[in-house]
C-alpha positions in Angstrom: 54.0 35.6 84.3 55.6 33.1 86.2 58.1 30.8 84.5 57.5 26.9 84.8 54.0 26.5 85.9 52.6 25.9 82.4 52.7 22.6 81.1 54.9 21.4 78.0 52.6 19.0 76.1 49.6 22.1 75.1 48.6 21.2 72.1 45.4 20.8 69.4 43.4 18.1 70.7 40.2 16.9 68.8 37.3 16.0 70.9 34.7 13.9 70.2 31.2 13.2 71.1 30.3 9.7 70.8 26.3 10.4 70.9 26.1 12.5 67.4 29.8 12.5 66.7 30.7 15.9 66.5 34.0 16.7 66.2 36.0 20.0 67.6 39.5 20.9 67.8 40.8 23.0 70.5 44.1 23.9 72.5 44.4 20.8 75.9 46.9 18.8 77.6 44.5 16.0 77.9 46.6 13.0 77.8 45.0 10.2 75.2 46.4 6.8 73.3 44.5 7.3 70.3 44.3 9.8 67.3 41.5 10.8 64.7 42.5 12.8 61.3 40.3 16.0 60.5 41.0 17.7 57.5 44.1 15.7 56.2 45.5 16.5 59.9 46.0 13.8 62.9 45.0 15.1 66.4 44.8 13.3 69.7 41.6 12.1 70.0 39.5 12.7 73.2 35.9 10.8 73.6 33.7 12.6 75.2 30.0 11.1 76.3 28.6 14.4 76.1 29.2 18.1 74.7 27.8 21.3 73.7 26.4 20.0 70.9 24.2 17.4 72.3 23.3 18.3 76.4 19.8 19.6 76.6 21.1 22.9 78.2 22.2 24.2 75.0 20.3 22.4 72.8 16.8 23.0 73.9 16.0 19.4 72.8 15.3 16.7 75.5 16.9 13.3 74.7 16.8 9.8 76.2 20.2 8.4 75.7 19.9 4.9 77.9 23.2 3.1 77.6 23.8 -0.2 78.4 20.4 -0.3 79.8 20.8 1.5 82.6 17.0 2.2 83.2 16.0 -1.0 82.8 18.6 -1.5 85.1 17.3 1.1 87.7 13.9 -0.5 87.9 14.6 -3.8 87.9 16.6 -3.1 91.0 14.0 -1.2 92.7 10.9 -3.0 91.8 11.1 -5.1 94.8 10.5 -2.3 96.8 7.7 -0.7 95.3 6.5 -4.3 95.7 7.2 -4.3 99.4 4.9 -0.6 99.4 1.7 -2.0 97.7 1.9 -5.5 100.1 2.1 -2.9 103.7 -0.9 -0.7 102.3 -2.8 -3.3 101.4 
């Protein structure tokens, strides 16, 4: 293998996901401010919105996770035009 492509700071990183907070500790060079102990151990912590553990895909499960309200959001924004669409068939 070719010497000095690899990167110096691979370490155990714990990732967490902040819809059902599961954690998981694996091997990363993410870089991260904060920390999280596991076991008695401190890990750099990595927030993750989603993971295996909770997308659909490999859950089978369907779930609705609105945050900040960004489907009210959504059709607040568009209402005006559905508005526009029932006034020009009419």
């Amino acid at each position: 293998m070719r010497k000095g492509i690899h990167p110096d700071n691979y370490r155990l990183v714990a990732f967490k996901d902040m819809s059902n907070d599961d954690v998981f500790i694996t091997k990363s060079t993410a870089e991260t401010k904060e920390t999280l102990e596991v076991d008695g151990v401190e890990y750099p912590l990595v927030k993750l919105e989603i993971s295996r553990s909770s997308h659909p895909f490999y859950t089978g499960k369907s779930k609705l996770i609105d945050t900040a309200g960004r489907i009210d959001k959504f059709k607040s924004k568009y209402a005006k035009f559905k508005k526009q669409a029932v006034k020009e068939e009419e």
